[in-house]
C-alpha positions as CSV (number, residue, x, y, z in Angstrom):
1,X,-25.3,12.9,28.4
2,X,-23.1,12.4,25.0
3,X,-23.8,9.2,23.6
4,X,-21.3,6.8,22.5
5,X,-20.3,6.5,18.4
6,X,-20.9,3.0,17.8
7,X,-17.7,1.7,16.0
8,X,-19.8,-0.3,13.8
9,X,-21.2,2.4,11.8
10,X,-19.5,3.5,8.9
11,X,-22.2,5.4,7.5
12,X,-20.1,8.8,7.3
13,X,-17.8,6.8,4.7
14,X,-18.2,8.1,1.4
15,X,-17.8,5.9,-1.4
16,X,-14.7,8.4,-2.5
17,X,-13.1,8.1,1.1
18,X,-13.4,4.0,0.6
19,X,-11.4,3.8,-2.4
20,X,-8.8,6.2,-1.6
21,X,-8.0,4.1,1.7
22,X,-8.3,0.8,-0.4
23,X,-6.3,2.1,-3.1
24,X,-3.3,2.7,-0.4
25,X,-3.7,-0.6,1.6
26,X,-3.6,-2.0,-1.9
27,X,0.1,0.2,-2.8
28,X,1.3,-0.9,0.7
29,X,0.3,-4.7,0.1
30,X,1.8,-5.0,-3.7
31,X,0.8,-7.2,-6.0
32,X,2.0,-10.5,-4.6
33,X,-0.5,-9.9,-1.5
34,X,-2.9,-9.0,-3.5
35,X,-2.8,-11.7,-5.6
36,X,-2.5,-14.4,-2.3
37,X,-5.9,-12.9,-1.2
38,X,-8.7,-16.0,-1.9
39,X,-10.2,-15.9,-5.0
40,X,-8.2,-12.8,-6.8
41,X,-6.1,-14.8,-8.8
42,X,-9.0,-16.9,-10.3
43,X,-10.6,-13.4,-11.1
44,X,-7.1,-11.7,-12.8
45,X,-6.5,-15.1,-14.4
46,X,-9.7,-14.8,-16.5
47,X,-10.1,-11.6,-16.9
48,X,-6.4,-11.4,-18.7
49,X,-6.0,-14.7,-20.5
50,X,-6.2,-13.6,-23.6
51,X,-3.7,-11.2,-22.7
52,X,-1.1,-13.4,-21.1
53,X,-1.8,-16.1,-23.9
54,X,-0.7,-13.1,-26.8
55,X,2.5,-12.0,-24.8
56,X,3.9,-15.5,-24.6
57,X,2.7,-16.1,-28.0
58,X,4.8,-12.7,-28.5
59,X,7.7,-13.7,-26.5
60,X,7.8,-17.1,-27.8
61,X,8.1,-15.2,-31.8
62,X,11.0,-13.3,-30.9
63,X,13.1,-16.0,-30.0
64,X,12.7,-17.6,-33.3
């Protein structure tokens, strides 16, 4: 008797095979999804602060 593959197990995922497939869901949702999912805009916000704080600091220069 075959048994039945149990749709819960992702065990023959590889850690490769996961970031690949999340890597194209995230190309097919763009940025703007991404950035709607809860709790990813906190994360980006911090992470680039300092970032987005020098580029308007930048931008706000050049128009002086």
């Amino acid at each position: 008797m075959k048994q039945s593959q149990n749709t819960d197990d992702y065990s023959w995922v590889t850690n490769e095979m996961f970031d690949a497939e999340l890597d194209d869901l995230c190309h097919d949702i763009g940025p703007v999804g991404i950035m709607s999912i809860a709790g990813v805009y906190e994360l980006v916000k911090e992470d680039l602060n300092n970032e987005v704080l020098e580029r308007l600091r930048d931008r706000r220069a050049a128009k002086s």
